[in-house]
C-alpha positions, 0 to 999 in steps of 0.5 A: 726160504721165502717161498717155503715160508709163504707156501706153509702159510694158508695151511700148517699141515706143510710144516707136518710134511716138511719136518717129519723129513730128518735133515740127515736123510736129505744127501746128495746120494738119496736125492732122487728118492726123497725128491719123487716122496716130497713130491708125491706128499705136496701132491697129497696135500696139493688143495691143503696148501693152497698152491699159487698157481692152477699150472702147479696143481695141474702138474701135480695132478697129472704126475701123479696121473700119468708118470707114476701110474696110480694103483688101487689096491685089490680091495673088494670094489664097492663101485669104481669111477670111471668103472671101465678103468680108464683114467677120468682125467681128474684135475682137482677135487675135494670131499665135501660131507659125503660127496666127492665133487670132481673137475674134468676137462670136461666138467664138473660132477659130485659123486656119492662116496658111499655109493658112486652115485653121481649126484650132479654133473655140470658141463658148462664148467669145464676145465675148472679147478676147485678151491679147498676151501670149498670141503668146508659145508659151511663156505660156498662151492668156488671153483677156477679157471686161469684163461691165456689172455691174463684173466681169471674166471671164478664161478659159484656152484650150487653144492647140492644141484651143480647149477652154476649160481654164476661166473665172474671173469677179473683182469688178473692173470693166475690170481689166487682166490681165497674166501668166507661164507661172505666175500672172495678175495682175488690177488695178483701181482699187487693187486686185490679185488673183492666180489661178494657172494653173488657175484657182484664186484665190490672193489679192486686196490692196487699197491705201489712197490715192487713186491706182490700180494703173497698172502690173503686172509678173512677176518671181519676185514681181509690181512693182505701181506707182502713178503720180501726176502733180504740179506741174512735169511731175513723177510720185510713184512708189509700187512695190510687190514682192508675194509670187507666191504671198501677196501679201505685200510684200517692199519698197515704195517711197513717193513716188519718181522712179524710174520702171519701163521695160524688162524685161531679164530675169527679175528685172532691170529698167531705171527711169528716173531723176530725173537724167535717166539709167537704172539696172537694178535686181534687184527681189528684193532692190532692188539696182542693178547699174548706173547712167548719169548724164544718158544716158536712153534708151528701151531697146526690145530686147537681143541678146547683150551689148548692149541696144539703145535709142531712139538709142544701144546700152548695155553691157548689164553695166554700162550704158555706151553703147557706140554712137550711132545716126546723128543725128536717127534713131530705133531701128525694128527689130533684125535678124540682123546690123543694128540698123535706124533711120528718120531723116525728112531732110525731109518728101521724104526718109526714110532706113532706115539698116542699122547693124552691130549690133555695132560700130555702123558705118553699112552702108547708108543707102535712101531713099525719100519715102513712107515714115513707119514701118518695122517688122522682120519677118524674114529668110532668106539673100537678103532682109530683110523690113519692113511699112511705113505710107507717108506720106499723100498729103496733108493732107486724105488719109483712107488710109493705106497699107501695104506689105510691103518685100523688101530685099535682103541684098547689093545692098540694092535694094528691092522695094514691095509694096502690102498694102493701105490703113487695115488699122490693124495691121502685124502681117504674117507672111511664110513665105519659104520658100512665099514666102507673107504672111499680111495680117490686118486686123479686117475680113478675114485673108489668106494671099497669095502673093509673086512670084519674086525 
């Protein structure tokens, strides 16, 4: 329990992931099926969750490359990387703007999505992993690397040339690394340190006790949290609100139940709380603004006045739920006039369900058996574009399929197109205007072509 909790916390999109599964479908009988699909969905979203450990990416990353042999579809190729169709050994990437920017064992190498260009490639970084946080044009480009003898080496990278701005070697074993435009924080075990964005160290802090830093996150100071699991399916929280620029507390609270979730803004955080309801709470001084009583709910993005949860729609002033999605039906995505939810009716029926973003009324319902996962990518003024995982065609089945999904936005008729079996990510990019979709998987990237409406 304590680790699902913990792994859902940096990114909410696991909740989307775990509780679209209905529980009845999680037998015994149906193990190794559903086993190889969560696998392949923590695979899609491996740099969304922030996993704690680069072993576990890396074993996602070459599962997916290797034991499961991804396929791209036979989409007319655009450019292909490697273009000799052997396996590029991708270890991590991540889309930033337009640019794919891939790791190696070899080095480090952005590659123009629209073109297969390559930008840049940087070979004095080999072996590094990039954090996720670094899709975001407005953070630094960071990547990783976890050496033997128990240290953790971080290094800058000029986003637009792939000079390496600098490295920074710290004395902690497997540490996570999470970031801001300003400062990197590093933790593990119980311990965390602070580098600015040059490089520069500016503190370390260790913590007594016997449990380890499982949770970092920047406001204008850094909320630390400590989580141990007890009797009851209960977790003691210990939060810590350092200094950004000392590592000094300003408060710390000890054996608590309120657990932290969505990150609204700077400064302003949603927790969990022990009576089943949500509070947001302004950390530098540890005021709530609102509370609910018995509403929990796992917010998972906002827009405008409204933050949207798992199944319902919040106030975002004062917390009040303002609507419910659909029974049984679970948030996938928010697009520019629609909140979209999944509901599985049976194991022959799916429904994607277009829900007016404001008012909550109910637009259109489309239903299709194969689909198991809808993920939002974007839209223009005809259509609206998904990336679906579709449904194993049998128990023993080892593929999992994937398609790129054009709806349109007026008739609502949908158009399939295969992308291809076992990529491990859903991280698609689709160019309307040169009706183009980047595919990328850790064995090959690809731009492909998309036929005329």
């Amino acid at each position: 329990m304590l680790k699902l909790m913990i792994g859902c916390l940096s990114f909410e999109t696991a909740a989307v992931l775990l509780l679209n599964i209905p529980d009845r479908q999680l037998g015994w009988g149906r193990l190794k099926r559903w086993g190889l699909l969560i696998c392949a969905l923590f695979a899609v979203f491996g740099s969304l969750l922030y996993f704690r450990e680069e072993g576990a990416l890396r074993f996602f990353s070459r599962w997916s490359g290797k034991t499961q042999s991804p396929q791209h579809a036979s989409l007319t190729v655009a450019w292909e990387y490697p273009d000799n169709r052997q396996d590029a050994g991708i270890t991590s990437f991540i889309n930033r703007g337009e640019v794919c920017i891939a790791s190696t064992a070899e080095a480090i190498l952005a590659i123009d999505m629209k073109t297969g260009a390559i930008r840049w490639k940087n070979i004095q970084l080999p072996r590094m992993i990039i954090k996720p946080q670094s899709e975001n044009p407005a953070f630094p480009l960071i990547a990783v690397r976890q050496e033997r003898r128990g240290e953790t080496v971080i290094a800058r990278i000029d986003p637009d040339y792939g000079e390496t701005l600098w490295q920074q070697t710290l004395p902690l074993a497997f540490a996570e690394v999470t970031f801001d435009e300003q400062t990197i924080a590093a933790y593990a075990g119980r311990a965390v340190s602070a580098l600015d964005m040059t490089g520069q160290l500016l503190w370390t802090k260790r913590f007594d006790g016997a449990v380890d830093i499982s949770y970092a996150q920047w406001h204008s100071g850094l909320l630390i949290g400590q989580f141990q699991e007890k009797k009851q399916d209960t977790v003691d929280v210990t939060l810590r609100y350092l200094n950004r620029m000392c590592g000094a507390a300003f408060w710390e609270q000890q054996n608590g139940q309120e657990f932290p979730r969505y990150v609204v803004e700077k400064d302003a955080q949603i927790f969990s709380t022990p009576d089943g309801g949500m509070a947001l709470m302004r950390l530098p001084d540890r005021t709530r603004i609102w509370k609910t009583i018995n509403d929990k709910n796992d917010i998972v993005a906002q827009d405008g006045d409204l933050l949207y949860g798992m199944t319902a729609a919040f106030d975002r002033r004062t917390g009040m739920r303002r609507f419910s999605y659909p029974d049984g039906s679970a948030f996938s995505g928010l697009t520019k006039d629609f909140v979209a939810t999944f509901q599985e009716i049976n194991p022959q029926k799916k429904l994607l369900i277009f829900i007016d973003k404001i008012s909550g009324e109910v637009k259109q319902n489309i239903e299709h058996r194969a689909w198991y996962f809808a993920k939002y990518l974007t839209e223009d003024e005809r259509s609206l574009y998904f990336a679906m995982y579709l449904k194993p065609d049998g128990p023993d089945a080892t593929e999992i399929r994937s398609e790129l999904t054009r709806i349109n936005k007026q008739s609502f008729a949908v158009e399939s197109i295969p992308a291809g079996s076992n990529l491990g990510v859903l991280q698609f990019k689709v160019f309307t205007q040169e009706q183009l979709v980047f595919i990328p998987s850790f064995q090959r990237l690809g731009g492909y072509a998309l036929s005329e409406r």
